[in-house]
N, C-alpha and C positions, 0 to 999 in steps of 0.2 A: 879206643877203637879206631882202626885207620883200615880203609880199603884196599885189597889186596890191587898192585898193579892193573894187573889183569883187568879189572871190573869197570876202573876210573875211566869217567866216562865215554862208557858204551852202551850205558843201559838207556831204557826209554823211563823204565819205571824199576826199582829195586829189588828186583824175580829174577827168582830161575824157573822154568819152568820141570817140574819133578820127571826123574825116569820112572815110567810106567809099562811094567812085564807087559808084552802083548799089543801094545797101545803106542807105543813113542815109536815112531821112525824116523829117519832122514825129512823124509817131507817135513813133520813137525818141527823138526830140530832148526834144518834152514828159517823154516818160516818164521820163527820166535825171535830166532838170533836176527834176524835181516829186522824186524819186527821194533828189537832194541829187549828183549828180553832174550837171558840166558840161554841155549836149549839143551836138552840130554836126552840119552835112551838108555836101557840099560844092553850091554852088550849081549846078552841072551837071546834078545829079540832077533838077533842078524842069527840063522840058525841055516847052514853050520858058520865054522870061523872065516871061512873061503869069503862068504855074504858079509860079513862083518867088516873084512877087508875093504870090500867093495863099498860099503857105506861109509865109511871113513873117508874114504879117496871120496865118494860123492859130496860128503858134507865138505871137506876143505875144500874141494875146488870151487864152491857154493859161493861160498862165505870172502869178502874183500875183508879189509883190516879193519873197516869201520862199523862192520857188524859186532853184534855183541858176541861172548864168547861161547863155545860148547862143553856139553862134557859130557862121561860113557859112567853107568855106573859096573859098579865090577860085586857080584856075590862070591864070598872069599868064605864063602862056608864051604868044608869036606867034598858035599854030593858036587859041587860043582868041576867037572874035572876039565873044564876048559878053561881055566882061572889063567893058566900060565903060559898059554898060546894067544889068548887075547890082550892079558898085560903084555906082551910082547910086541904085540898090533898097536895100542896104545903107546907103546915108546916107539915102536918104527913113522906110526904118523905123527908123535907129539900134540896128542889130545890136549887140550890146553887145561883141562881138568876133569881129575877122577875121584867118581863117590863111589866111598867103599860101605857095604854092609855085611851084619852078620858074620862079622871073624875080626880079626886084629890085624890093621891095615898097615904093620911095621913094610911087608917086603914089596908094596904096592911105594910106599913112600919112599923107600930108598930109589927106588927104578921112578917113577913119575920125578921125582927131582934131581934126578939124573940128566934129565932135559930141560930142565927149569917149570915143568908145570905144577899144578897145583893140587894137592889131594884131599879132599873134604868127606868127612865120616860120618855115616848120619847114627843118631843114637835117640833111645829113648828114654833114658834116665842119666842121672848124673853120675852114678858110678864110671857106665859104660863112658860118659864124655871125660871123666879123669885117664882112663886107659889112652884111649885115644891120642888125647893129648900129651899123654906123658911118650904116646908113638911116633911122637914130631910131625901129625895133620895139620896143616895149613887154615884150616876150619871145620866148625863144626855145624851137623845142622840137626836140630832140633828136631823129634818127629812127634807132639802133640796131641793128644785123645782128638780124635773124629779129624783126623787125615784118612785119606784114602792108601788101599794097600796094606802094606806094615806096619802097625800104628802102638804109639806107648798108648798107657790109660789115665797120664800124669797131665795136667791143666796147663795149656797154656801157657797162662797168667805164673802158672807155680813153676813150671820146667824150663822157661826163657831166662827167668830170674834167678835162679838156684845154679843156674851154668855161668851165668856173667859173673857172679860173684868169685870165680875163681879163674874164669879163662877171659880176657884180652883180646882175642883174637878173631878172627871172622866168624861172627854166628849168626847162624838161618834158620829161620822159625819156618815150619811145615803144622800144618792141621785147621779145618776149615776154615782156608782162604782162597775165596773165591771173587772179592770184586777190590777196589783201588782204596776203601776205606781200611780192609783188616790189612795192606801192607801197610799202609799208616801207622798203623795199629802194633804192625809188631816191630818197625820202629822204634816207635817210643817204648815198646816192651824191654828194647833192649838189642833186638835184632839189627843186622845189618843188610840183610835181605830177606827178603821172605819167600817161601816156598809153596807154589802150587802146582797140583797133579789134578784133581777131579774139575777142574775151571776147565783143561784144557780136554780132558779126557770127549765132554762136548763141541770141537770147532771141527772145521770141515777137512782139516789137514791129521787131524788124528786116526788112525787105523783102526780104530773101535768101530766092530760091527754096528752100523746103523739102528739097529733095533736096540745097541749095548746104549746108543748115546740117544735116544729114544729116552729110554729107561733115569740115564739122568736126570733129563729135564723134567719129566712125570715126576719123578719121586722128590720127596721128603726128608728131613733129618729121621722123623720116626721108620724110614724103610731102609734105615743103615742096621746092619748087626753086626757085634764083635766078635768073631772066634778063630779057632787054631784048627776046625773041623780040615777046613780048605788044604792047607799048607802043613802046619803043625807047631807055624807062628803066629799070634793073634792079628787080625788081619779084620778091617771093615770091608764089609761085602753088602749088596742090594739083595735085600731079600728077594723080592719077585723073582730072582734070579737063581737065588739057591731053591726058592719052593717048585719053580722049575726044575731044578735038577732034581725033586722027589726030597729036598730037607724039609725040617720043621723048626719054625722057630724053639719050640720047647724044649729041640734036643741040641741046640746052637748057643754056643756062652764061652768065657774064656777057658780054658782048660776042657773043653771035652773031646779037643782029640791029643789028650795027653802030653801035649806040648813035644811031641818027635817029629821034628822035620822031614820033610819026604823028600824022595827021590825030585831032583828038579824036573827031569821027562814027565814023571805022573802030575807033579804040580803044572805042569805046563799045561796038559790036558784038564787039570780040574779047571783052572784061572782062563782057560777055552769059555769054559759054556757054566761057570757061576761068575758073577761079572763085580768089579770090586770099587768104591768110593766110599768118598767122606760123607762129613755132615756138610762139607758146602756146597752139596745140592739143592739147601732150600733153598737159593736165589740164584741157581742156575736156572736161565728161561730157555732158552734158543741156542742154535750149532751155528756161530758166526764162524766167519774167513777167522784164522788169526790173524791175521796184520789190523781186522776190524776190532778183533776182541781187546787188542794190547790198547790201541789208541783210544779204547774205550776205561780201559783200565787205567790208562794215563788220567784222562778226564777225572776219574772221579779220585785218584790218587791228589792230585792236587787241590780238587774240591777241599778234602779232606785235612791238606795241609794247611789250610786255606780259614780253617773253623776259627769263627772268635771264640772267645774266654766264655764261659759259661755266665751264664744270667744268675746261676744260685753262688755264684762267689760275693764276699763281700770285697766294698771296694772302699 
């Protein structure tokens, strides 16, 4: 395992922080990178591409050389039909790195290393990390039961492990990690970074309605649900959220909306007003600054490193 250029040391702490539909913008992005933590959006968020531009130009101009790096992510599924005007944007600015979902990120990798950047695939099972890999991505990132968003159903513990065994290369754990012990944690899993979205979905530079980042801190691991109702990909969502929008838990589970992806305009509208995170909201408390939240994430990242040897080992 060796760190990608790019990364060596710029971070504060071994994150990125995850693009998040509706929720990552420029502000978060600066703020994380400057912070020493990764930052991304996905390009969707900037609607139409005109905005996107403009965010681009804002983030670089933001960002000195000693900030940590950014990246766009790019949905390279069919309904998205602005895939190849904004990979285009992406090599006019030289994003320094692009996470591809939901499609096979061959022609995103030939254009991003066209300019020397980087392109990272997130997957949630190890078939899909064998594809990938065999598409010449630069890394991979892992996306773990009870992450926020897009989430596999596969452990952790079982999914970081089962990818190392055969790929070498840059891997990032995503799924409830919310404070500086679970990057520790994925780590030693195996990771070489770890990936958080619902940590950040709560700071004060996030674009999440007030009431949406409310809703984090109140809730619970038991007020996550699984389903493909939303999108028509299985996906964690806040229920108070959806039983606002008139769901019911009883009729929310994997497969009940058939597993067909929707138009990205309607999903855009659903992902509006039913609001979506992991399980690491049980120990989200508070909407801090991020530049507060990383140095606090620092803190306890090193705590952690920091742990002696267990008391139950013999010696």
């Amino acid at each position: 395992m060796s760190l990608p250029t790019l990364f060596q040391g710029r971070l504060r702490i071994p994150a990125i922080a995850a693009p998040m539909f509706l929720v990552s913008g420029p502000e978060l992005v600066i703020a994380t990178c400057t912070a020493g933590v990764a930052g991304s959006f996905p390009a969707l968020n900037a609607r139409p591409s005109s905005q996107f531009d403009m965010w681009l130009g804002q983030i670089g101009d933001a960002l000195d050389a000693d900030a940590a790096p950014y990246g766009v992510n790019l949905i390279l599924h069919a309904s998205n039909v602005r895939l190849a005007d904004d990979l285009a944007l992406c090599v006019s600015h030289k994003v320094p790195f692009v996470i591809t979902s939901l499609g096979h990120p061959g022609k995103v990798v030939e254009a991003v290393h066209g300019y020397g950047g980087l392109v990272l695939a997130d997957v949630i099972h190890a078939t899909h990390a064998r594809k990938v890999a065999a598409a010449g991505v630069d890394g991979i990132i892992a996306i773990a039961s009870g992450a926020g968003g897009h989430a596999g159903s596969q452990s952790a513990f079982s999914l970081i492990r089962e990818i190392r065994e055969f790929w070498d290369g840059l891997l990032i754990l995503g799924g409830a990690i919310s404070d500086g012990a679970g990057i520790r944690a994925a780590e030693t899993l195996g990771a070489d970074l770890a990936y958080l979205g619902t940590r950040f979905i709560a700071t004060q530079e996030s674009r999440a309605q007030p009431d949406y980042k409310r809703m984090v801190v109140d809730s619970n691991a038991a007020d996550i649900v699984y389903t493909d109702v939303i999108s028509g990909a299985n996906a964690n969502f806040l229920m108070p959220s959806l039983a606002a929008a008139g769901y019911s838990r009883d009729t929310l589970h994997p497969a009940a909306g058939k597993a067909v992806l929707k138009d990205l305009a309607e999903e855009a509208k659903a992902w509006r007003d039913t609001w979506s995170a992991g399980h690491g909201v049980a120990t989200i408390h508070d909407v801090p600054p991020t530049g507060e939240l990383v140095a606090r994430l620092g803190r306890e990242y090193e705590a952690a490193c920091a742990l002696p040897p267990s008391p139950a080992l013999r010696r």
